[in-house]
LOMI-367338 format. One record per atom (N, C-alpha, C): residue in three letters; x, y, z; residue number from 0. Coordinates in Angstrom, 1 decimal, padded with zeros to 4 digits. Layout:
SITE/ALA/X/Y/Z/NUM
...
***
This chain:
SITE/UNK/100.8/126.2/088.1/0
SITE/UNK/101.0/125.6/089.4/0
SITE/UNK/100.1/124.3/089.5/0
SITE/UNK/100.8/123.1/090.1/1
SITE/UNK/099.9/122.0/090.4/1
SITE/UNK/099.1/121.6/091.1/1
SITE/UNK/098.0/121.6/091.7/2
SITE/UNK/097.6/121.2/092.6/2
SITE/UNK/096.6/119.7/092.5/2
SITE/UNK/096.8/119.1/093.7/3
SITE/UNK/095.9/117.9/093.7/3
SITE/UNK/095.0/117.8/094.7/3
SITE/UNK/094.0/117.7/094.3/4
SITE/UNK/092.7/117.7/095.3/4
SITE/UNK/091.5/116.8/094.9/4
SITE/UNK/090.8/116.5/096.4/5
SITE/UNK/089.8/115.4/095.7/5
SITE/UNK/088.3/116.1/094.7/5
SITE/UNK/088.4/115.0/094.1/6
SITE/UNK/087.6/115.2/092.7/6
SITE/UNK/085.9/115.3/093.7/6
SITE/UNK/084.8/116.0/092.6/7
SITE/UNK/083.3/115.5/093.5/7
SITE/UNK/082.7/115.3/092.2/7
SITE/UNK/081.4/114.8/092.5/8
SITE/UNK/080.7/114.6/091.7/8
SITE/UNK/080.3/114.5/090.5/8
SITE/UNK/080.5/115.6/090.4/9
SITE/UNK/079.8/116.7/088.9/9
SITE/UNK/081.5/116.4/088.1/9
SITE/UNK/082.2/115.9/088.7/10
SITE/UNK/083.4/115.7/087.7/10
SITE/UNK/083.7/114.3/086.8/10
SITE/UNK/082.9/113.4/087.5/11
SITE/UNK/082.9/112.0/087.2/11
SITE/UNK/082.6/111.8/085.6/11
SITE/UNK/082.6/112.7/084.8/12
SITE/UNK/082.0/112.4/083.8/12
SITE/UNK/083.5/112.6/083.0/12
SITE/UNK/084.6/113.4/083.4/13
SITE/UNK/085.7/113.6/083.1/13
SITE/UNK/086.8/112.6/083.5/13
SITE/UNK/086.2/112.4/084.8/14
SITE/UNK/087.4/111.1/085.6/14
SITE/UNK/086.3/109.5/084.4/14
SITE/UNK/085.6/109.7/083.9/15
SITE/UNK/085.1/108.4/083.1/15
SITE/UNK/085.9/108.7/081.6/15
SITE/UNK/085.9/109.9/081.3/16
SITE/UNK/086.6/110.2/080.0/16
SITE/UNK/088.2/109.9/080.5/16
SITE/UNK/088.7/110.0/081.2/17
SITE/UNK/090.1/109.6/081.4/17
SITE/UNK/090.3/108.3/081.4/17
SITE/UNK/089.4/107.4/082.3/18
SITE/UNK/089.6/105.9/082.2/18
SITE/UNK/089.2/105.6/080.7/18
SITE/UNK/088.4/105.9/080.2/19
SITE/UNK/088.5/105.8/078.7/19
SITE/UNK/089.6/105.9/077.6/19
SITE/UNK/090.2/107.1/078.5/20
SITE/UNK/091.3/107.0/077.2/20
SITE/UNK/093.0/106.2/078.1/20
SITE/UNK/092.7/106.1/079.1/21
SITE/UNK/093.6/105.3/079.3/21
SITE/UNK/093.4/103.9/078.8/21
SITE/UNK/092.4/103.4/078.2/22
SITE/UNK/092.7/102.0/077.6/22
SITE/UNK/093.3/102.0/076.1/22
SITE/UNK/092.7/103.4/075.5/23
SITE/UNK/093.0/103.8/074.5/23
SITE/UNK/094.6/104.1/074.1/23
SITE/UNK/095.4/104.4/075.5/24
SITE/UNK/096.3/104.8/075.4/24
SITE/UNK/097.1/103.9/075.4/24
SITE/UNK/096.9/102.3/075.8/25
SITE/UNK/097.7/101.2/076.2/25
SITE/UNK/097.4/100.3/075.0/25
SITE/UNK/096.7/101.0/074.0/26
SITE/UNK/096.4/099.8/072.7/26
SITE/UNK/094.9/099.3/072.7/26
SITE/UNK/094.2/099.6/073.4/27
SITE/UNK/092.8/099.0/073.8/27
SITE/UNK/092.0/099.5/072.6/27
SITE/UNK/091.2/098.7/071.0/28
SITE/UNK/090.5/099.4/070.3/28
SITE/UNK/089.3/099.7/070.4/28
SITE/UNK/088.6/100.8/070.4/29
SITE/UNK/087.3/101.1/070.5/29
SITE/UNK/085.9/099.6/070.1/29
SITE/UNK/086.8/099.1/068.8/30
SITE/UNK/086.0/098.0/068.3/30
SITE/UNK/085.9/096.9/070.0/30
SITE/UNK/086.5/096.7/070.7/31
SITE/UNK/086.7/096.1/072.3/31
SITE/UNK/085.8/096.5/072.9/31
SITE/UNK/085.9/097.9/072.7/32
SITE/UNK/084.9/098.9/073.8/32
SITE/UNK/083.5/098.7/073.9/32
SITE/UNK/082.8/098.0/074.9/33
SITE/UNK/081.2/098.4/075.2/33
SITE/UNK/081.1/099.4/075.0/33
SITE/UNK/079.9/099.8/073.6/34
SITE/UNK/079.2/101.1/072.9/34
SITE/UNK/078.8/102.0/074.0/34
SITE/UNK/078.2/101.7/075.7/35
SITE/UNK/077.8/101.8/076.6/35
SITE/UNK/078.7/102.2/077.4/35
SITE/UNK/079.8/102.3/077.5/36
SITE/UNK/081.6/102.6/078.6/36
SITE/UNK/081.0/103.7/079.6/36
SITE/UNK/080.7/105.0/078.8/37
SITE/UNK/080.3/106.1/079.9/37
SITE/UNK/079.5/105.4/081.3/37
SITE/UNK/077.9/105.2/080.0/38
SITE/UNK/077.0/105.0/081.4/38
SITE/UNK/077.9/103.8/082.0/38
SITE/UNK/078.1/102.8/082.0/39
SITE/UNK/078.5/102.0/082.6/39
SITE/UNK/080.0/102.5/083.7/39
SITE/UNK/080.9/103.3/083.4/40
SITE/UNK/081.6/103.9/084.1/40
SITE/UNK/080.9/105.0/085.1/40
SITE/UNK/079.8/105.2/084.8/41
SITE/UNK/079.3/106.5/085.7/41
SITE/UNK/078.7/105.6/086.7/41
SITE/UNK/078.2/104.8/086.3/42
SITE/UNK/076.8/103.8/086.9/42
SITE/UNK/077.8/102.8/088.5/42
SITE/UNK/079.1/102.4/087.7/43
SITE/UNK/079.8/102.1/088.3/43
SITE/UNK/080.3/103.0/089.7/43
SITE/UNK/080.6/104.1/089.3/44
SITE/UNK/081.6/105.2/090.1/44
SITE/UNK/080.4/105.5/091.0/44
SITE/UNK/078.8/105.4/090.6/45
SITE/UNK/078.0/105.4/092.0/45
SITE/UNK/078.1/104.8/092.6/45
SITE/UNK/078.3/103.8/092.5/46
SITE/UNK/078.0/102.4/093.4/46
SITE/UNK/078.9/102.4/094.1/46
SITE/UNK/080.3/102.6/094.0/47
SITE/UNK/080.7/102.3/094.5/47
SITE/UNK/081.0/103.5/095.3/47
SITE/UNK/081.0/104.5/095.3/48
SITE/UNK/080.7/105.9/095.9/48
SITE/UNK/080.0/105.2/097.2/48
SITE/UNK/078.9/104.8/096.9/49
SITE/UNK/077.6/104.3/097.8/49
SITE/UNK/078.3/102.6/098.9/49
SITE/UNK/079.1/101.9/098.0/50
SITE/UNK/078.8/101.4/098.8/50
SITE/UNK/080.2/101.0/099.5/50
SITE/UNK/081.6/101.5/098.5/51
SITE/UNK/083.2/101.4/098.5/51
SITE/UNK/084.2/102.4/098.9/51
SITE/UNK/083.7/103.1/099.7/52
SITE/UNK/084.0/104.2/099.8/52
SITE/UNK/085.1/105.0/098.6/52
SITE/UNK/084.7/104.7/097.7/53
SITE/UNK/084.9/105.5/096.3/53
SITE/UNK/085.4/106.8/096.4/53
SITE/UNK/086.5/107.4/096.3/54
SITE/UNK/087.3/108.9/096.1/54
SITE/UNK/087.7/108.6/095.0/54
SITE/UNK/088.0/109.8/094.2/55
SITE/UNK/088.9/110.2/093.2/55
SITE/UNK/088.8/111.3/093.4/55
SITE/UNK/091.1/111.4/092.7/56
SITE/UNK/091.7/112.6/093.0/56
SITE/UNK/091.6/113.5/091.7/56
SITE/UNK/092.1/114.8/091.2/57
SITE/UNK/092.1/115.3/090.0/57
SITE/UNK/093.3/116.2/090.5/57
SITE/UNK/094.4/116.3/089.4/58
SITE/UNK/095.2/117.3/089.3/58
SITE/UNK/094.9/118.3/088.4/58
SITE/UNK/095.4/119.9/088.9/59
SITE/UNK/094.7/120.8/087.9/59
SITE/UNK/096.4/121.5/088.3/59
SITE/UNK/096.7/122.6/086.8/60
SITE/UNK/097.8/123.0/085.9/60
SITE/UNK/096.6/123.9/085.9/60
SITE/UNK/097.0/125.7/086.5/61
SITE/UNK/096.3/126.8/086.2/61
SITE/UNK/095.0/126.1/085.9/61
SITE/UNK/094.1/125.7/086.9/62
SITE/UNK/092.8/125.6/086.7/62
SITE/UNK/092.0/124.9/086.1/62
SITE/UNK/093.1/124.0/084.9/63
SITE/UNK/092.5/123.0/084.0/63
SITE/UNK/093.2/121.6/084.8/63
SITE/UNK/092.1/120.6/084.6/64
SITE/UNK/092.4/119.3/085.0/64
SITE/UNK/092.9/118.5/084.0/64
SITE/UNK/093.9/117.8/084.7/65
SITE/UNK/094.9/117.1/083.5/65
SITE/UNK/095.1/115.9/083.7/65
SITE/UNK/094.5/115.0/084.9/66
SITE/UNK/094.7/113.9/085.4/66
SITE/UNK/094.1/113.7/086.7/66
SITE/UNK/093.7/112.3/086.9/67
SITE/UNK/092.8/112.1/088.0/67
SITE/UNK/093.1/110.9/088.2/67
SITE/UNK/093.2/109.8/089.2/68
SITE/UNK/093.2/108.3/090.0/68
SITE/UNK/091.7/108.3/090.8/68
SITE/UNK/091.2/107.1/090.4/69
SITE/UNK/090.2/106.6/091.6/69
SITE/UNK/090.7/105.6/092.3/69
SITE/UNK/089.8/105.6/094.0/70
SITE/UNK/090.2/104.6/094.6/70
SITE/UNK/089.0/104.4/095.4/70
SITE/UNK/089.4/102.6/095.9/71
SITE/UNK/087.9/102.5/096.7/71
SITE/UNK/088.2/101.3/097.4/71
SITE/UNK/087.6/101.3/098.4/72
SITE/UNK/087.7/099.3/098.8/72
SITE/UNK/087.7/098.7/097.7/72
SITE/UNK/088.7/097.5/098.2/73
SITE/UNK/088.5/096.5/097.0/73
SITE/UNK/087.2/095.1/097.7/73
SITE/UNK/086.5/095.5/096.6/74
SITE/UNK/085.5/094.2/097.0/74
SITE/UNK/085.9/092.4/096.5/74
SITE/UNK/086.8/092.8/096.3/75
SITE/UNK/087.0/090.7/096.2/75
SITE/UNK/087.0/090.0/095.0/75
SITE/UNK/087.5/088.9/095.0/76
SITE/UNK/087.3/088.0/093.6/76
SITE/UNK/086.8/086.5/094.1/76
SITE/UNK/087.0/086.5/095.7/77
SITE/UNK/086.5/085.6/096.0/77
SITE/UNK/085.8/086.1/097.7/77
SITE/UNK/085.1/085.4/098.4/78
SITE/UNK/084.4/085.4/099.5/78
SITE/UNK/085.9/086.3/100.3/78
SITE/UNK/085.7/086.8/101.4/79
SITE/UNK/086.7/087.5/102.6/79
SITE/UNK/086.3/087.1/103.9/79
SITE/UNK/087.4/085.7/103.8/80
SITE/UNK/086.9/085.1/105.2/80
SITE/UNK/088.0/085.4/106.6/80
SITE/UNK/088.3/086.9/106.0/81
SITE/UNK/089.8/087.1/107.5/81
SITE/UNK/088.9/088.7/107.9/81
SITE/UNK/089.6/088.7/108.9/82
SITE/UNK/088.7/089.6/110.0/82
SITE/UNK/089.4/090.9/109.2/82
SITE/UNK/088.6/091.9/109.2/83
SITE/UNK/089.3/093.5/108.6/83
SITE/UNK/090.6/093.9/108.8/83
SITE/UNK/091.0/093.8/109.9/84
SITE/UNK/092.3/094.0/110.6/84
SITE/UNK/093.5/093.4/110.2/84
SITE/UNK/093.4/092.4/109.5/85
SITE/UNK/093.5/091.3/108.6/85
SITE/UNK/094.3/091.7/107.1/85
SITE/UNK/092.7/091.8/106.9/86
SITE/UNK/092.7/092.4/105.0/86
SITE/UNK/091.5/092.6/104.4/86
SITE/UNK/091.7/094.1/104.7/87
SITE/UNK/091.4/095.3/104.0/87
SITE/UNK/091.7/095.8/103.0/87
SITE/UNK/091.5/095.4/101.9/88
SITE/UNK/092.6/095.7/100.4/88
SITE/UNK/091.7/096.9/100.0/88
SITE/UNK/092.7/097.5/099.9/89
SITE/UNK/092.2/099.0/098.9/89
SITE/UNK/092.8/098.8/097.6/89
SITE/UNK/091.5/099.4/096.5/90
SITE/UNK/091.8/099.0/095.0/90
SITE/UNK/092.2/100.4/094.6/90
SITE/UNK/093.2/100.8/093.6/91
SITE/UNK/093.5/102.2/092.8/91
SITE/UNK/093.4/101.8/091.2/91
SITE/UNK/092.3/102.2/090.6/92
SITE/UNK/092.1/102.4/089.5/92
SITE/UNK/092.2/103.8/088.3/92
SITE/UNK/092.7/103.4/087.3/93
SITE/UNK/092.1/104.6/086.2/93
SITE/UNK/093.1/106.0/086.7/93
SITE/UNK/094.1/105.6/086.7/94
SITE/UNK/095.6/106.7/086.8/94
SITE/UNK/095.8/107.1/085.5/94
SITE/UNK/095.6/108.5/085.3/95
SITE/UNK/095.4/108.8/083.9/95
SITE/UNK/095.8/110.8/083.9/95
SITE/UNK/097.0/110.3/083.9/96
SITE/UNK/097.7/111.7/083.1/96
SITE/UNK/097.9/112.0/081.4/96
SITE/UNK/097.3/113.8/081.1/97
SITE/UNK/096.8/113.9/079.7/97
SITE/UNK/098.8/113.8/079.2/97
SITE/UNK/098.6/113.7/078.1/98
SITE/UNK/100.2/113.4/077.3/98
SITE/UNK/100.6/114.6/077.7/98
SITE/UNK/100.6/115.6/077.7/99
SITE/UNK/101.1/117.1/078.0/99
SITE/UNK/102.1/117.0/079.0/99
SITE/UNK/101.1/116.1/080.1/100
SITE/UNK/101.5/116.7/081.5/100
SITE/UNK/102.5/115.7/082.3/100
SITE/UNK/102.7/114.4/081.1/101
SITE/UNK/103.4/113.3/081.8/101
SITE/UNK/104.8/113.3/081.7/101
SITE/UNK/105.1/113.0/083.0/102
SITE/UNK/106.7/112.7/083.4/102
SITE/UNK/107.2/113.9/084.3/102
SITE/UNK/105.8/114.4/085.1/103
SITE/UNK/106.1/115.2/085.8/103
SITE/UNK/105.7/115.0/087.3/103
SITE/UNK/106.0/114.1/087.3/104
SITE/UNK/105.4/113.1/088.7/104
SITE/UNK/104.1/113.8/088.8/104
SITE/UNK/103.7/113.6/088.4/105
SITE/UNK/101.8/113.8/088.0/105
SITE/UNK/101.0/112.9/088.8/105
SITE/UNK/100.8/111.6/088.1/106
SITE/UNK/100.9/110.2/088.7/106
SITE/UNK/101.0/109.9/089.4/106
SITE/UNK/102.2/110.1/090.3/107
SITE/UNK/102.8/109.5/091.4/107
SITE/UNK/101.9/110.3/092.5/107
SITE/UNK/101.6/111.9/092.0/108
SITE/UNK/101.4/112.6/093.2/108
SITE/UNK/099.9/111.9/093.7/108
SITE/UNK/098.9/112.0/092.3/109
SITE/UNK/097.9/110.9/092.3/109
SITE/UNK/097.1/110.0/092.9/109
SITE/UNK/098.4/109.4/092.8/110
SITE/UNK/098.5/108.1/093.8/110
SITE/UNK/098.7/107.8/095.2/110
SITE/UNK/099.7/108.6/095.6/111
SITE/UNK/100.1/108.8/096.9/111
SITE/UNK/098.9/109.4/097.6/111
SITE/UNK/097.7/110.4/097.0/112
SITE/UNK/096.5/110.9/097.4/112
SITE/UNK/096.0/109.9/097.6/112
SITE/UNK/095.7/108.7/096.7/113
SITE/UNK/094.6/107.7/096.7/113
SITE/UNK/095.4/107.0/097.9/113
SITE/UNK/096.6/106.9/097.9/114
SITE/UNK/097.2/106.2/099.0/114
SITE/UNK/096.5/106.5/100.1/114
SITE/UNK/096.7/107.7/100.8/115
SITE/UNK/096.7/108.6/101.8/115
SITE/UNK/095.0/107.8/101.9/115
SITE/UNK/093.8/107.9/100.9/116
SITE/UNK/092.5/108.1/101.4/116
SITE/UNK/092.4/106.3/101.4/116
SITE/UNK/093.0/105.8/101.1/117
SITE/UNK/092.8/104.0/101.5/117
SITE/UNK/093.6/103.9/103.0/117
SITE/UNK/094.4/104.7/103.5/118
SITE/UNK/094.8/104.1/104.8/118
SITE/UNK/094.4/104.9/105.4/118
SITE/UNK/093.2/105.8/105.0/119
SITE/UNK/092.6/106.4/106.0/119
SITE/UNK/091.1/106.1/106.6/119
SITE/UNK/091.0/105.3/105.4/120
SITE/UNK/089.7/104.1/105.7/120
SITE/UNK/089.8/103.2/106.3/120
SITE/UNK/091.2/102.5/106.8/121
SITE/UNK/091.7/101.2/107.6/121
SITE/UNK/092.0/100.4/106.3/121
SITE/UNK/092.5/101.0/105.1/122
SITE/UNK/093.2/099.7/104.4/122
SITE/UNK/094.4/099.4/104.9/122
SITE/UNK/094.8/097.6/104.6/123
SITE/UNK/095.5/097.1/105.1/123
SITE/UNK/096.7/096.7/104.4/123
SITE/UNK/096.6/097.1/103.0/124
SITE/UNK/096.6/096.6/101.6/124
SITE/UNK/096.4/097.3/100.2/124
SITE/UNK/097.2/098.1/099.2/125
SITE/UNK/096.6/098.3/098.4/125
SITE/UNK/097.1/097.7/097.1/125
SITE/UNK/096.3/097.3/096.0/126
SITE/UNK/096.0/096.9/094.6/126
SITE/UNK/096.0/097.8/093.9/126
SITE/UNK/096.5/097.3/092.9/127
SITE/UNK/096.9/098.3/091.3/127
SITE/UNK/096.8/097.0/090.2/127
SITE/UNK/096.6/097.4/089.1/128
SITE/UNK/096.7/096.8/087.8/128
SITE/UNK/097.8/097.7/087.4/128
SITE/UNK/099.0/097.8/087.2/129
SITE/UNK/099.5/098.6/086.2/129
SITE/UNK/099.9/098.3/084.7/129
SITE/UNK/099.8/099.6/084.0/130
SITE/UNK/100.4/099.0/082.5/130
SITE/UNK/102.0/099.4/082.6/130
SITE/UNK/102.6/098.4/081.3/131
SITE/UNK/103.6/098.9/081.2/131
SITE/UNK/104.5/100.2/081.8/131
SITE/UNK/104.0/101.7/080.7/132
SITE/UNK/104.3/102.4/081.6/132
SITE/UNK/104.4/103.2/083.0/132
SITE/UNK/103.4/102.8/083.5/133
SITE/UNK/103.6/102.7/085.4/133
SITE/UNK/104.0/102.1/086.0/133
SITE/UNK/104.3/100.9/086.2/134
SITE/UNK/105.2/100.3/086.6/134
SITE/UNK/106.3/100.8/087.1/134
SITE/UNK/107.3/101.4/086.8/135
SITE/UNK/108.0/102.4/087.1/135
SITE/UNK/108.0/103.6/088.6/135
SITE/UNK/106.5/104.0/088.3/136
SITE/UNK/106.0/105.2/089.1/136
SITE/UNK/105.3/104.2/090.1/136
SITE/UNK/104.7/102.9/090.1/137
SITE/UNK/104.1/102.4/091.1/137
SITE/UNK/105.2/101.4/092.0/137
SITE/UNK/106.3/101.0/091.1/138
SITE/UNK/107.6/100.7/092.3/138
SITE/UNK/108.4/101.8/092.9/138
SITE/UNK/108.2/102.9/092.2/139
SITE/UNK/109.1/104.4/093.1/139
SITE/UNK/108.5/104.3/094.5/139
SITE/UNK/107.3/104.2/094.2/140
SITE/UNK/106.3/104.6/095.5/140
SITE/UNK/106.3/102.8/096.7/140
SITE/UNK/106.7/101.9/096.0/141
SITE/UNK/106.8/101.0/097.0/141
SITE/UNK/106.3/099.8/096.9/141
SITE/UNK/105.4/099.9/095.5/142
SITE/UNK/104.4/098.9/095.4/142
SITE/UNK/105.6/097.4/094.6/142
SITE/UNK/105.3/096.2/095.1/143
SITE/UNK/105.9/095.6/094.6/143
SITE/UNK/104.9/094.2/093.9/143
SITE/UNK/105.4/093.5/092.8/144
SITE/UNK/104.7/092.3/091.6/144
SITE/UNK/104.4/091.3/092.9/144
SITE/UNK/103.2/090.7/092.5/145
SITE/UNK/102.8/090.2/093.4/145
SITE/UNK/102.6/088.7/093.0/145
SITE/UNK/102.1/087.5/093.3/146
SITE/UNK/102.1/086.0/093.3/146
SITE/UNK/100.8/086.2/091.9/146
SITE/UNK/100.3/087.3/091.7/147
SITE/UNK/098.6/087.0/090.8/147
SITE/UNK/099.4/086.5/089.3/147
SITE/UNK/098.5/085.7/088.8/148
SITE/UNK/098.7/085.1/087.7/148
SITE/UNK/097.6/085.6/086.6/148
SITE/UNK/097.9/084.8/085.4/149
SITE/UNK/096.9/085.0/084.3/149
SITE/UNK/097.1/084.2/083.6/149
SITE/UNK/095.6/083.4/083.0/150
SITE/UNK/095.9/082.9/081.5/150
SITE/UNK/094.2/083.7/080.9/150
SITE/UNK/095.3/083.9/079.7/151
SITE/UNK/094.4/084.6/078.6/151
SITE/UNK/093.6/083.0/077.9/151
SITE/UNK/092.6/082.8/077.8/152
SITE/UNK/091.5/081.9/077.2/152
SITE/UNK/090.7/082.3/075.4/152
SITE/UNK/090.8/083.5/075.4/153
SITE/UNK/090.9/084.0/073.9/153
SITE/UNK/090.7/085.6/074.3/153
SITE/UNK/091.4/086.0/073.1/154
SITE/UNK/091.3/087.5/072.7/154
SITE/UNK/090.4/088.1/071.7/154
SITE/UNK/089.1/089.1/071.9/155
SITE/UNK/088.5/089.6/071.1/155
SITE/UNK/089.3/090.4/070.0/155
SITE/UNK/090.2/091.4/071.4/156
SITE/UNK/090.9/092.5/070.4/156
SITE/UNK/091.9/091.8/069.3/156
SITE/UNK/091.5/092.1/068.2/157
SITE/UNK/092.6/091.9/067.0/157
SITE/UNK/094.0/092.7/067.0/157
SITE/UNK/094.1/093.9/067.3/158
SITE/UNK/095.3/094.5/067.6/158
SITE/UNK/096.2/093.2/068.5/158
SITE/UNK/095.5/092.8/069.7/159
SITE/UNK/096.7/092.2/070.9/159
SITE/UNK/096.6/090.4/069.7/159
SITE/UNK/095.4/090.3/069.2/160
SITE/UNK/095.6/088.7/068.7/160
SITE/UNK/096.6/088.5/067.6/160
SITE/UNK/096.9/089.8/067.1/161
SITE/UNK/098.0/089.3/066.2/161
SITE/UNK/099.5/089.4/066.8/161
SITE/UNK/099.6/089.9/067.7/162
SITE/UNK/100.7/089.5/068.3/162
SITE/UNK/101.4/088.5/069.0/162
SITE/UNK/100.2/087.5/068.9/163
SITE/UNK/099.8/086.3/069.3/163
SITE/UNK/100.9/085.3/068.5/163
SITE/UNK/102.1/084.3/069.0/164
SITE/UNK/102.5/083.2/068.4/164
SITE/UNK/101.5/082.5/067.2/164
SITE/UNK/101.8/081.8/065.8/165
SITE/UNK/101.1/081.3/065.5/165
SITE/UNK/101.1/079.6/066.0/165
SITE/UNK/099.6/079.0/065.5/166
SITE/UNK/099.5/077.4/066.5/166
SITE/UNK/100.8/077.0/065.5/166
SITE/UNK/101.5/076.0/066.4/167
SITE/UNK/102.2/074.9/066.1/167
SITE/UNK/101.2/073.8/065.0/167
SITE/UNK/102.2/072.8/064.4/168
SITE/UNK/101.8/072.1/063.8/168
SITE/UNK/100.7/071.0/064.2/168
SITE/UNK/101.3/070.5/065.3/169
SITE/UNK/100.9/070.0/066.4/169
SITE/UNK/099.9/070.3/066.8/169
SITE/UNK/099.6/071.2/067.9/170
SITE/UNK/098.5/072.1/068.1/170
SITE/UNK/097.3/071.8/067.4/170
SITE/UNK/097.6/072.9/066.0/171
SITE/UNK/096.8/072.6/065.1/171
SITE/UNK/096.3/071.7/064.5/171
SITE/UNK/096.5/070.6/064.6/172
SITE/UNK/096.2/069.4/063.9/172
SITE/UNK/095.6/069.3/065.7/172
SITE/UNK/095.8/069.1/066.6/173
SITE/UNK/095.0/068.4/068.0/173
SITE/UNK/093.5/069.5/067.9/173
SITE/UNK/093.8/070.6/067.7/174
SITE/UNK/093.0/071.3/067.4/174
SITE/UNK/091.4/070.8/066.4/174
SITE/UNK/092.3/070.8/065.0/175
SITE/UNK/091.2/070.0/064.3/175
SITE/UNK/091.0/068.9/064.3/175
SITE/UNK/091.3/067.7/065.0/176
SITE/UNK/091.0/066.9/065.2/176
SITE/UNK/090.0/066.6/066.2/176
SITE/UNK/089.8/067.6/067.5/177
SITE/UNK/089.4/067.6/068.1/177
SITE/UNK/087.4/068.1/067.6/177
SITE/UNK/087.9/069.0/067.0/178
SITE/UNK/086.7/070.0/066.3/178
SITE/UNK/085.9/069.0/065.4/178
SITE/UNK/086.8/068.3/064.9/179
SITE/UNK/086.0/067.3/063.7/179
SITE/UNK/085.7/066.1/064.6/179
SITE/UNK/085.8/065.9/065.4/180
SITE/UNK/085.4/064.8/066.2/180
SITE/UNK/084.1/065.2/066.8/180
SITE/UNK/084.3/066.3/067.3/181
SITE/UNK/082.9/067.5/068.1/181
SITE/UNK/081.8/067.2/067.0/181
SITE/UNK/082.4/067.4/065.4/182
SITE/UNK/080.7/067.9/065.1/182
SITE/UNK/080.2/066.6/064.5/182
SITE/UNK/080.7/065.4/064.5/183
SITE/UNK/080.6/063.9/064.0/183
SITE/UNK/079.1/063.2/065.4/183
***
């Protein structure tokens, strides 16, 4: 039987092992990974406990936990110069059902929890990153692509850099020309 309920404290070390392997699970290589991820995911999940109103949910299958979502205010990328009532964005991170237990609206259910505890704080607004595979489970539920953009500036990970186009001729030559100009 499934149940979903909010996660407490003493569990954070499991809802950190799950965001862990959810990057793992989208292609993310450990060589990427700060040697440090735990403490820095635990160190994190205080803080923001303390200062974001931080929940995370956990679903448990006969008593074992198989998946958990956190959620919290979203604190910004830039200053928040509109009044609360406004925008209040609530952030949902680290959605992470074990392989066993996926495709059984797991996830969704999840989510809809973290939903439920952001509009119960007065969010006005919620955020997701999704990967590929959620996408799916986070439009069921309502969420739709939004105006955010990206440019990638370089890639560490070698897994994603070789999937990378190679430079043009062009390019490459503005490239080293540019470089040999630099060290002259």
């Amino acid at each position: 039987m499934l149940t979903i309920r909010e996660a407490i404290p003493s569990e954070d070390a499991l809802i950190t092992q799950h965001f862990y392997q959810m990057w793992q699970d989208i292609g993310v290589s450990d060589e990427a990974m700060n040697p440090n991820w735990l403490d820095i995911t635990l160190e994190f999940i205080a803080q923001a406990r303390q200062d974001l109103f931080y929940q995370a949910f956990v679903a448990e299958v006969d008593g074992a936990i198989v998946g958990s979502a956190s959620c919290q205010l979203f604190s910004g990328l830039y200053p928040n110069v509109f009044k609360t009532e406004y925008r209040k964005f609530g952030y949902i991170w680290g959605v992470y059902v074990e392989p066993a237990y996926r495709r059984q609206g797991i996830a969704k259910k999840l989510t809809n929890s973290a939903i439920a505890h952001l509009k119960a704080i007065g969010c006005t607004r919620v955020v997701l990153n999704a990967s590929p595979s959620g996408k799916p489970v986070y439009s069921s539920l309502g969420f739709v692509e939004s105006n955010a953009m990206q440019l990638d500036l370089g890639i560490k990970n070698k897994r994603i850099a070789k999937a990378k186009a190679p430079l043009t001729r062009s390019v490459r030559a503005a490239h080293t020309t540019k470089d040999t100009k630099d060290t002259k």
